[in-house]
C-alpha positions in Angstrom: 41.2 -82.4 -63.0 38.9 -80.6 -60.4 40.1 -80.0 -57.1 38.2 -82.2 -54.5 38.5 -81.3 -50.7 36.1 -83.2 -48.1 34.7 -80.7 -45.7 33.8 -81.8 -42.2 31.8 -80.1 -39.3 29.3 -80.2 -36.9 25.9 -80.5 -38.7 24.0 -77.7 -36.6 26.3 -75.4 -38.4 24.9 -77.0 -41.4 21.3 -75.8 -39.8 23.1 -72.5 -39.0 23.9 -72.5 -43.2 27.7 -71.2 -41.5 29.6 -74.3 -43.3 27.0 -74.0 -46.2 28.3 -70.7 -47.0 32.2 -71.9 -46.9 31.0 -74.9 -49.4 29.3 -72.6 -52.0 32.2 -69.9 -52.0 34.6 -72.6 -52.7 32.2 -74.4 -55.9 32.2 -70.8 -57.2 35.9 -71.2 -57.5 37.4 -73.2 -61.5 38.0 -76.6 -61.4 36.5 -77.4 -57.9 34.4 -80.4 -56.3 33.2 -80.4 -52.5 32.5 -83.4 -50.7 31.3 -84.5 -47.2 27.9 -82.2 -47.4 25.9 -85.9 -47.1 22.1 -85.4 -47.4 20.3 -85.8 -44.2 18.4 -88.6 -45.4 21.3 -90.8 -45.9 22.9 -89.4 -42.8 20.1 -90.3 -40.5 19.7 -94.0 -42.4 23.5 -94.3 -42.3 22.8 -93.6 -38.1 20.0 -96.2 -37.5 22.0 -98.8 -39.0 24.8 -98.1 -36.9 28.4 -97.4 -36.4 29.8 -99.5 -39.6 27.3 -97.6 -41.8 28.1 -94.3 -40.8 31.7 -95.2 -41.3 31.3 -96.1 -44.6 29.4 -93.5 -46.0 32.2 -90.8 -44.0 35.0 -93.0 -46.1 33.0 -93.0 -49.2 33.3 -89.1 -49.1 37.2 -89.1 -48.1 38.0 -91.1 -51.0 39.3 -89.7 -53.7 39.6 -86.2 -51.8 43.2 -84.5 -51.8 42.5 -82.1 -48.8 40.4 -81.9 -45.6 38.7 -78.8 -44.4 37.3 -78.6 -40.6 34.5 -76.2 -40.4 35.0 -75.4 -36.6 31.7 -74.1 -35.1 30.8 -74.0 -31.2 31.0 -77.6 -30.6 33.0 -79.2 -33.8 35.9 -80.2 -31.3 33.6 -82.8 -29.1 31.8 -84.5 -32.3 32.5 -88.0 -32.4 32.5 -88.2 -36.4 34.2 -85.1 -36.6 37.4 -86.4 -35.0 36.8 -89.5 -37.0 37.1 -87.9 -40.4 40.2 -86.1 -39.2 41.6 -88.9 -38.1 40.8 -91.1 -41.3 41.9 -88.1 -43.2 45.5 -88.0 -41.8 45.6 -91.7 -42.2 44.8 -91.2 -45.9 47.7 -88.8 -46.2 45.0 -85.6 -46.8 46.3 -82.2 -46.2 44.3 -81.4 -43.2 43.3 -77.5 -42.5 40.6 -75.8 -40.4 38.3 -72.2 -40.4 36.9 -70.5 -38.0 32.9 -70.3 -39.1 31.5 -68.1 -36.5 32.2 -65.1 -37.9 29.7 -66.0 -40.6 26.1 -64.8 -39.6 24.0 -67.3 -39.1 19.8 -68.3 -40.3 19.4 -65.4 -37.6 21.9 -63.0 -38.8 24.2 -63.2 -35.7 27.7 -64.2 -35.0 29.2 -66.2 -32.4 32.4 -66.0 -30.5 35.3 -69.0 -32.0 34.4 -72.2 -31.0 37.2 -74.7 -29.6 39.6 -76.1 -32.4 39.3 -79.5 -32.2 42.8 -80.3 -33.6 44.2 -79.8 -29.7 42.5 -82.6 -29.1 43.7 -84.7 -31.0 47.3 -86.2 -31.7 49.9 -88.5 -32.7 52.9 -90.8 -31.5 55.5 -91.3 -34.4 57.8 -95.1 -34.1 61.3 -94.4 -34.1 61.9 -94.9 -37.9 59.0 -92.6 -38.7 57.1 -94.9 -40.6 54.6 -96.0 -38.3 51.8 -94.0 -35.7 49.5 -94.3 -32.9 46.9 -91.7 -33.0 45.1 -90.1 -30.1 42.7 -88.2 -28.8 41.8 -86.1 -25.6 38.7 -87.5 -23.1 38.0 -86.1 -20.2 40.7 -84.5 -20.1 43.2 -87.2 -20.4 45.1 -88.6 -23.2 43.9 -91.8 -25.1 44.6 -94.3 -27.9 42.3 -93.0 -30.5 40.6 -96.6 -31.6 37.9 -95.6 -34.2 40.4 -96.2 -37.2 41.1 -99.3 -38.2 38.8 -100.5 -34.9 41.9 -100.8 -32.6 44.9 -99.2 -31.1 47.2 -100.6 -33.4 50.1 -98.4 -35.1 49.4 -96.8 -38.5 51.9 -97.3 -41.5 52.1 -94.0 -42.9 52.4 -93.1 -46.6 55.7 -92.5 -47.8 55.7 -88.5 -47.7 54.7 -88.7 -44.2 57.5 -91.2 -42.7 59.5 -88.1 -42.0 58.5 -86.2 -38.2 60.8 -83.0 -39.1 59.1 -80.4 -39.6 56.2 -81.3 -37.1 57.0 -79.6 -34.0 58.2 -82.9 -32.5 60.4 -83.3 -29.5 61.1 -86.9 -30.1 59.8 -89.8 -31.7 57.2 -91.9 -29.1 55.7 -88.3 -27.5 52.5 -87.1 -28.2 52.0 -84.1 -31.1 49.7 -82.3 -30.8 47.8 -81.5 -34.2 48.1 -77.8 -34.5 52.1 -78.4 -34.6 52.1 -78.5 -38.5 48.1 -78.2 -39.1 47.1 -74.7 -39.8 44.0 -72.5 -38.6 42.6 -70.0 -40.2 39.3 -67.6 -39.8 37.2 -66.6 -42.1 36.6 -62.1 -42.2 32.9 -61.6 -42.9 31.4 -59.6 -44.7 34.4 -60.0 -46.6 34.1 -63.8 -46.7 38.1 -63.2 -47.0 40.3 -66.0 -45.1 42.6 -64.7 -42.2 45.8 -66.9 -41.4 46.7 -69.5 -40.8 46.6 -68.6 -37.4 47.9 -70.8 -34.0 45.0 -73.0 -32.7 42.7 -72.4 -29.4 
């Protein structure tokens, strides 16, 4: 059975062709499907109809992925949609894993310095027993419920293999964890196109 992984990322590094490249290295690969690469045309018709749609076409890609991979560009960490697929990726019980992409020359042949991992930004507060989470997200600076999944703040009932919290960099169960605690980073070495990590987070 072919490998499926849903990529997600800012779609000016699609304009950039920075997540194209990661995409094509990895269908040159046995056995291996990519999803989340949505046409523009659907994207933009999935837009004008509003929230609900775009929702639905982002879940239609997660499903029946195994893995999510977060192309992080200059601004990947602020986008709205971004943060939404991670989210409903961790609530799907994907392995979750991000790359660096600015390393990769762009349409214009440059590079850019890292962008901001947007995995700091985000996090999650685990019930006692471990079988249940909030999820949330930093705005403005502050912590907040993250709402976009499941369109309220209401706990999350975890798949079995993640009710434990060992192994997460917790403290204790109702404190906020941060993402990169058990999510790895990595960068991709151009012209290499070789992966370096996983790395700790910006």
């Amino acid at each position: 059975m072919a490998k499926r992984v849903y990529f997600c990322f800012h779609y000016q590094d699609v304009v950039d062709f920075r997540a194209n490249v990661v995409r094509n290295h990895w269908l040159t690969k046995p056995d291996r499907e990519a999803a989340g690469f949505f046409d523009a045309s659907l994207w933009e018709k999935a837009r004008k109809q509003g929230d609900v749609a775009i929702k639905r076409l982002i879940n239609s890609g997660i499903d029946g992925t195994s893995a999510t991979c977060v192309l992080i560009g200059s601004h990947t960490y602020a986008r709205r949609w971004v943060r939404y697929e991670i989210m409903k990726s961790f609530k799907k019980g994907n392995s979750i894993f991000a790359i660096h992409i600015n390393s990769i020359p762009g349409k214009d042949r440059q590079t850019k310095l890292p962008g901001p991992n947007p995995l700091p930004y985000l996090g999650v507060t685990y019930s006692d027993s471990g079988i249940t989470a909030t999820l949330h997200e930093v705005v403005n600076g502050q912590w907040r419920e993250y709402t976009e999944v499941d369109g309220a703040g209401r706990p999350i009932k975890l798949r079995p293999f993640r009710c434990s919290i060992e192994g997460r960099g917790t403290t204790s169960a109702g404190s906020i964890q941060y993402m990169t605690g058990w999510l790895p980073t990595a960068t991709i070495i151009f012209p290499t196109g070789s992966v370096k990590g996983p790395t700790p987070a910006n």
